[in-house]
TIFIZA-392597 format. One record per residue: residue in three letters; residue number from 1; y, x, z of N, C-alpha, C in turn. Coordinates in steps of 0.2 Angstrom, whole numbers, plus 5000, padded with zeros to 4 digits. Layout:
residues N
REC  aa   i  n.v  n.u  n.w ca.v ca.u ca.w  c.v  c.u  c.w
REC ALA NUM    Y    X    Z    Y    X    Z    Y    X    Z
...
//
This chain:
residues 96
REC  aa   i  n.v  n.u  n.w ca.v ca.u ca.w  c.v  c.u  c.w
REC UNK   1 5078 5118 5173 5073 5118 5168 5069 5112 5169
REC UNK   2 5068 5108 5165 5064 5103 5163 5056 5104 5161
REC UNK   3 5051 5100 5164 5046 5100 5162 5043 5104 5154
REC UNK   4 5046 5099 5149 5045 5102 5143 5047 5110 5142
REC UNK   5 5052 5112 5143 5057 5119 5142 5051 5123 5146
REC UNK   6 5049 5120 5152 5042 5125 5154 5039 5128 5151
REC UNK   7 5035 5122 5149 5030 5122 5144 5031 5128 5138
REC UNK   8 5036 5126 5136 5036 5129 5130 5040 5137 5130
REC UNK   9 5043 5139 5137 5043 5145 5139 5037 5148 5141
REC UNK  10 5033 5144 5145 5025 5146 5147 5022 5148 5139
REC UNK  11 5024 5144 5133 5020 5145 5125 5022 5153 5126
REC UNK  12 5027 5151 5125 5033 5159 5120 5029 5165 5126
REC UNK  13 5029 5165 5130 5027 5172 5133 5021 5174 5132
REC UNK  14 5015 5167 5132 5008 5167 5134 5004 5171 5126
REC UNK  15 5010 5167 5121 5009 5170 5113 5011 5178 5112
REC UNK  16 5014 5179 5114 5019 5185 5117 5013 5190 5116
REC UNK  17 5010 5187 5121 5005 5192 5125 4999 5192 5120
REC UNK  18 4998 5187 5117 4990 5185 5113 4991 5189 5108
REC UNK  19 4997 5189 5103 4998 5194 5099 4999 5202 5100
REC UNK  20 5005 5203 5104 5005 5210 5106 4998 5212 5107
REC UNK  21 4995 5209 5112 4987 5214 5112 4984 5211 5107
REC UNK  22 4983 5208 5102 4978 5208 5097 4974 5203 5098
REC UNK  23 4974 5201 5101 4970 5193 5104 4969 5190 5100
REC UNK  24 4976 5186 5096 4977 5182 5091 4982 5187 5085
REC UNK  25 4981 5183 5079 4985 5184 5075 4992 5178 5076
REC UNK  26 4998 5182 5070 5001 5176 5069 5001 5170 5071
REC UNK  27 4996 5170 5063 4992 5165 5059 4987 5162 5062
REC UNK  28 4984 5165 5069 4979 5159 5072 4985 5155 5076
REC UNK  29 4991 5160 5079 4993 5155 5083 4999 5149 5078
REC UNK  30 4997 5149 5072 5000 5146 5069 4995 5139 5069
REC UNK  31 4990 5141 5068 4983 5136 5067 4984 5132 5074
REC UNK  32 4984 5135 5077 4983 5133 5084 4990 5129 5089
REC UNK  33 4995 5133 5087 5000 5128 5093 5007 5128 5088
REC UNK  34 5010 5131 5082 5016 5134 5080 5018 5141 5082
REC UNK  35 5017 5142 5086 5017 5148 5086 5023 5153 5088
REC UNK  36 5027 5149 5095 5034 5151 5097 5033 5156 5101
REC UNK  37 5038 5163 5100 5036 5170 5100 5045 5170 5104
REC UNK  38 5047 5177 5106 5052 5177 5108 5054 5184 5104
REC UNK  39 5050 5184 5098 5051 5190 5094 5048 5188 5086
REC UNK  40 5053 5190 5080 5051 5188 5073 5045 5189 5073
REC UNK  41 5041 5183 5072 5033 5183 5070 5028 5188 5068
REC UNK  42 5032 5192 5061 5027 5196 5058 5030 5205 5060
REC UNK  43 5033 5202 5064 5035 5211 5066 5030 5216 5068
REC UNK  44 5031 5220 5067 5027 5227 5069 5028 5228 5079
REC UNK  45 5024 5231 5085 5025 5230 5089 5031 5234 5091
REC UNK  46 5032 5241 5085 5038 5245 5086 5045 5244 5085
REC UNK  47 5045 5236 5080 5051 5231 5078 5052 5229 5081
REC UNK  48 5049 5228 5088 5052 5222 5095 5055 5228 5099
REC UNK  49 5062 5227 5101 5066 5226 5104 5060 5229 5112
REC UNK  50 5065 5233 5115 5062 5237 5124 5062 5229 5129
REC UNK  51 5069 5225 5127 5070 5222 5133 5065 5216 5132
REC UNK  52 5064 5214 5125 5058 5207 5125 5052 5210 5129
REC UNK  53 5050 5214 5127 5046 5218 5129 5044 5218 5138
REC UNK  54 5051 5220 5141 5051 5220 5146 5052 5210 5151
REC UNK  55 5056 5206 5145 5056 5198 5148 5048 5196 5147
REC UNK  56 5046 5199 5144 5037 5198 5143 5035 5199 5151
REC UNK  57 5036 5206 5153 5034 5210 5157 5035 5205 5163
REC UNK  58 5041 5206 5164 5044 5200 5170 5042 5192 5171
REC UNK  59 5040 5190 5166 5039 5184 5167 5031 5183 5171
REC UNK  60 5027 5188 5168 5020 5189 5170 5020 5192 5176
REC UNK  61 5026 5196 5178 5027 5198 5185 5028 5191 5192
REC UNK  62 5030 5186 5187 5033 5180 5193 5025 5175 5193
REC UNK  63 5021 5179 5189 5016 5173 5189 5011 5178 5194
REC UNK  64 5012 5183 5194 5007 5187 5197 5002 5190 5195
REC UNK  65 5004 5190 5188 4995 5191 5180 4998 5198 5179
REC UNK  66 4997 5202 5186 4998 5210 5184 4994 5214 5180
REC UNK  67 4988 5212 5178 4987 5214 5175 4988 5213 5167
REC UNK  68 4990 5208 5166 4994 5206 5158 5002 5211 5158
REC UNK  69 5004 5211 5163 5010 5217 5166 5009 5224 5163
REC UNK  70 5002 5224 5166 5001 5234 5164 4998 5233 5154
REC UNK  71 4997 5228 5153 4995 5227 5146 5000 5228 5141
REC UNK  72 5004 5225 5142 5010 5226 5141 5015 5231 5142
REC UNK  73 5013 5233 5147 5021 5238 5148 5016 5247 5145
REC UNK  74 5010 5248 5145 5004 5251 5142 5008 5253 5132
REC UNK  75 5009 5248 5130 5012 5245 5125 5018 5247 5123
REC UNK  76 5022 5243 5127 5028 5248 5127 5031 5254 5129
REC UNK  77 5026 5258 5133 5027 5262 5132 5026 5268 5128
REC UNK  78 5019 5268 5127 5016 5271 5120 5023 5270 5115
REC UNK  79 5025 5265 5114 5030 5263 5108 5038 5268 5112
REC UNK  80 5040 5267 5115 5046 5269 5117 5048 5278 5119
REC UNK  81 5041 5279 5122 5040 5284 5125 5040 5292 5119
REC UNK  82 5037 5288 5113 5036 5292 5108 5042 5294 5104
REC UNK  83 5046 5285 5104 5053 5286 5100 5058 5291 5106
REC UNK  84 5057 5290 5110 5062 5296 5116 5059 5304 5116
REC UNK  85 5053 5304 5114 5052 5310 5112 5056 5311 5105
REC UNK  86 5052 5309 5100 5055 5308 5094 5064 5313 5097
REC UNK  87 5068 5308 5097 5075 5308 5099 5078 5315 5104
REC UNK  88 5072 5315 5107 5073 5320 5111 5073 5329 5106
REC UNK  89 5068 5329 5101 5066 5334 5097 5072 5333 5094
REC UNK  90 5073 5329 5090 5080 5329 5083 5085 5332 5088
REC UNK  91 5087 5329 5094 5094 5331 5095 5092 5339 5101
REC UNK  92 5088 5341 5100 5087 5349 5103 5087 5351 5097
REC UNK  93 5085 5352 5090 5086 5353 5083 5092 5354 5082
REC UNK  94 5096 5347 5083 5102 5347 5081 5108 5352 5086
REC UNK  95 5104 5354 5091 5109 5357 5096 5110 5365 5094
REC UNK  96 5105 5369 5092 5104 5374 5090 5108 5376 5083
//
């Protein structure tokens, strides 16, 4: 990886984080850098995908910014844990 490709992996995660926690909108990170995400821009936190979520996680893990780690992973769990409850109630319904 190349100087630039750094960089701009260092954008996409650091944006990642700005918007998941409410930091920044979109649209500030629009104003401000373009605004490269490693998830569709206007998505809801519950339309992102577990594993971005989790490339999020990990890359903040290699940096040592654990607490941006539990910010994140805080997040997704709220978000996932609910849908596996969710899943869990339907298919105990459906079992009966």
């Amino acid at each position: 990886m190349d100087v630039e490709d750094s960089i701009i992996y260092k954008d996409i995660y650091r944006n990642a984080y700005f918007v998941l926690t409410g930091v920044l909108s979109v649209d500030d990170l629009l104003e401000y850098n373009g605004c490269v995400l490693p998830f569709e821009p206007y998505s809801t936190n519950e339309e992102i995908k577990e594993n971005v979520y989790n490339d999020i996680i990990n890359y903040f893990i290699e940096l040592e910014e654990y607490e941006k780690c539990g910010d994140i992973k805080k997040i997704k769990d709220t978000i996932y844990n609910k849908k596996k409850n969710v899943n869990f109630v339907k298919n105990k319904k459906d079992a009966k």
